[in-house]
C-alpha atoms as one frame of an Amber mdcrd trajectory, in Angstrom:
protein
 -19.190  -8.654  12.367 -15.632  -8.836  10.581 -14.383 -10.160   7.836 -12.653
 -13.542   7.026  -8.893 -12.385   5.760  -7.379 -15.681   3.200  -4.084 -14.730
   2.091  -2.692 -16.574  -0.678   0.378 -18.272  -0.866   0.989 -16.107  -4.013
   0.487 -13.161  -1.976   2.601 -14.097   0.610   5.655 -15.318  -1.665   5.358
 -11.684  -3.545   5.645  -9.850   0.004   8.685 -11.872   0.807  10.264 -11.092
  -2.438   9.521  -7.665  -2.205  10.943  -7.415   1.673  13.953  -9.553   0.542
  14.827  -7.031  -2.134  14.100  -3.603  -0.003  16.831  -5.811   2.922  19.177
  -7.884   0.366  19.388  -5.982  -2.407  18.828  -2.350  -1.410  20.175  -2.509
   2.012  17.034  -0.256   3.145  15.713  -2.478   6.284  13.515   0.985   7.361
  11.577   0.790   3.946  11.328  -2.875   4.664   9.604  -2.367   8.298   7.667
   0.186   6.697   6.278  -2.096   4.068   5.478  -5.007   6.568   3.793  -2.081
   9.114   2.112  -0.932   5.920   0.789  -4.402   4.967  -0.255  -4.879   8.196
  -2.525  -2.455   8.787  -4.516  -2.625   5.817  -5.407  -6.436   6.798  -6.414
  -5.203  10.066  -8.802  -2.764   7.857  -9.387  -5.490   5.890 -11.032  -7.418
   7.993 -13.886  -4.382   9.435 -14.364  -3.355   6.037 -12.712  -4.541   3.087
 -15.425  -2.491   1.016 -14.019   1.411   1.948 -11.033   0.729  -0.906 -12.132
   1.188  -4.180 -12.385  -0.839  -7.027  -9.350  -1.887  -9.283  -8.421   1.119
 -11.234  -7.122  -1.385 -14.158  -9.795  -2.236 -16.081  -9.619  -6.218 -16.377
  -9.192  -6.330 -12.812 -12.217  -3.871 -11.938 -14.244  -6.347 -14.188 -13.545
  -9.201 -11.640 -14.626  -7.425  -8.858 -10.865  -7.060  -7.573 -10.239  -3.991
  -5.161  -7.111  -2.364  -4.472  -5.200  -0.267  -2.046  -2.034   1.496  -1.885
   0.727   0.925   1.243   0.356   4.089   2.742   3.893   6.315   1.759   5.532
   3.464  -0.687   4.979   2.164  -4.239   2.872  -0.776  -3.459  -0.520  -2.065
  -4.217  -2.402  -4.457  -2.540  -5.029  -6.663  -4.810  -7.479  -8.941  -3.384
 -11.290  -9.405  -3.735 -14.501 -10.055  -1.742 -16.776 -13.075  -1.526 -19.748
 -12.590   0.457 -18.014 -12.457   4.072 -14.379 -13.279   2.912 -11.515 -11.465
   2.023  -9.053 -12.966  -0.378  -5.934 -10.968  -0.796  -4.057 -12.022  -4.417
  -1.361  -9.605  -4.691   1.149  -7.393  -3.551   2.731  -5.372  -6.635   4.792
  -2.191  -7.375   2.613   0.536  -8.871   4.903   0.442 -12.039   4.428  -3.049
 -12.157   2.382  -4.187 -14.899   0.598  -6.828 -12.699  -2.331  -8.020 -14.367
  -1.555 -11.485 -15.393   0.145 -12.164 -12.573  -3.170 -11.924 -10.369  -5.375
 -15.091 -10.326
């Protein structure tokens, strides 16, 4: 049995932000695709088995229970966490981004 996949709104206006900059502002629509590709796969893992991707390597965020896992080939990390059958994605951040108040 799968997994419930909630996406926040948060989550969803930091993925548009972070297309619209790899299309507006860098011009680089193939990093762009490969980010949404990216993004998509790992919900589709998400939902069989949210619990093969480790926990948060930042400390405040492993202490909630938050997971995370990198876009394959790109600087991104997805956040999210799991409650009993449901996957609740927070976050999509650079890796140099110091993200941890900006996941609730």
């Amino acid at each position: 049995m799968g997994y419930k996949l909630v996406i926040t709104r948060r989550a969803e206006e930091l993925l548009d932000g972070l297309v619209n900059d790899l299309l507006f502002d860098l011009g680089n629509e193939p990093a762009a695709a490969r980010l949404l590709g990216g993004v998509g796969d790992i919900y589709s893992r998400l939902e069989q088995n949210p619990l093969q991707f480790p926990a948060s390597r930042d400390r405040y965020l492993s202490h909630k229970d938050y997971r995370e896992v990198l876009v394959p080939g790109m600087g991104y990390r997805l956040v999210f966490c799991v409650r009993e059958r449901t996957v609740i994605v927070l976050g999509i951040f650079h890796q140099l981004e110091n993200f941890q108040g900006r996941v609730m």
